[in-house]
C-alpha positions in Angstrom: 0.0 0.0 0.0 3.0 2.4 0.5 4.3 1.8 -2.5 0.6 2.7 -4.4 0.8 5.7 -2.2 4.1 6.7 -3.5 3.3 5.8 -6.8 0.4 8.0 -6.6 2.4 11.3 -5.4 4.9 11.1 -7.9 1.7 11.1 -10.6 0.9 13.8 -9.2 3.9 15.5 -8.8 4.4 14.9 -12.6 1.0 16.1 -13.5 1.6 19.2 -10.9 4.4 19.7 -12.8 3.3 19.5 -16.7 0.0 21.5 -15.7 2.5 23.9 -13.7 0.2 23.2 -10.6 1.5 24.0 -6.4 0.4 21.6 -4.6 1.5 23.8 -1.6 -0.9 26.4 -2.8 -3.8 25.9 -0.7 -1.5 25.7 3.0 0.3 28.6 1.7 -3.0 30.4 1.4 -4.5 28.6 4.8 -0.9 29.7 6.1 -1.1 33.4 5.6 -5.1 33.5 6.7 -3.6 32.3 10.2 -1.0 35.3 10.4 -2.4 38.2 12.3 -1.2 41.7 11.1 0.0 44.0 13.4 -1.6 47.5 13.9 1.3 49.6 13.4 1.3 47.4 9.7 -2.4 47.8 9.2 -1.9 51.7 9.7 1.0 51.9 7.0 -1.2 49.5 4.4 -4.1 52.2 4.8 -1.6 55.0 4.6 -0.4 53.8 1.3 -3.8 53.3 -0.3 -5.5 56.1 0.9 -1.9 58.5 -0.7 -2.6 56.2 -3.9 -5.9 57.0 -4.1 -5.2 60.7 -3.6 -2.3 60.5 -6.2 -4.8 59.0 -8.3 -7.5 61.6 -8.1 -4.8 64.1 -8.4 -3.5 63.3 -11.7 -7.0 62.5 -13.1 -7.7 66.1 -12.0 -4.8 67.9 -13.9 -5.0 65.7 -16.5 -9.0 66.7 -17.4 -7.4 70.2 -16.5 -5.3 70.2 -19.2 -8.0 68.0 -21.6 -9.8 71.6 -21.1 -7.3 74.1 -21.7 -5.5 72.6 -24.9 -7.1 74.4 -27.8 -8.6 72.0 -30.6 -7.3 72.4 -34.2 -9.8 72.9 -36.8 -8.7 71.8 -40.5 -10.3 73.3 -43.8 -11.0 70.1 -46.3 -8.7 70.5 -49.4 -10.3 72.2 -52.7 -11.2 69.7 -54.8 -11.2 71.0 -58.8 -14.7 71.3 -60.0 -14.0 72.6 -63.7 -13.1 70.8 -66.4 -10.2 71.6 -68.8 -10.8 74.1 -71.5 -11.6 72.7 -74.7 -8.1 74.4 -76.7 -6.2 72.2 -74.1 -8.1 69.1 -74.9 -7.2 69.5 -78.3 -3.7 69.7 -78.2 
């Protein structure tokens, strides 16, 4: 029975490895729901979001700023020739 047993984890090891699986992934996760963060951590994480989201709203501000103040260009179409040649230069 040992032997199925490690029969069966190399197959999956192999497969893990083909299908580029962890099989550690799940403790790993389970692992880092068990840490507890410290306040003085939890007070630098919401520092650093709430300056990103300030960054954020600052740049979308001077960017519709500048959206606003940059004139737009206005193009005339190109003549187009509505006569036709005169009829001494068709002859020649």
């Amino acid at each position: 029975i040992e032997e199925s047993a490690d029969v069966q984890g190399r197959q999956a090891e192999s497969q893990a490895q083909i299908y580029q699986i962890d099989l550690e992934h799940a403790d790993k996760v389970l692992n880092m729901q068990d840490e507890e963060i410290e306040p003085a951590e939890l007070q630098e994480v919401a520092e650093v979001v709430t300056t990103a989201k300030l960054m954020t709203e600052v740049v979308t501000a001077a960017s519709a700023t500048i959206t606003a103040a940059v004139p737009t260009l206005t193009t005339a179409a190109a003549p187009t020739l509505t006569t036709a040649p005169s009829a001494a230069r068709r002859r020649n």
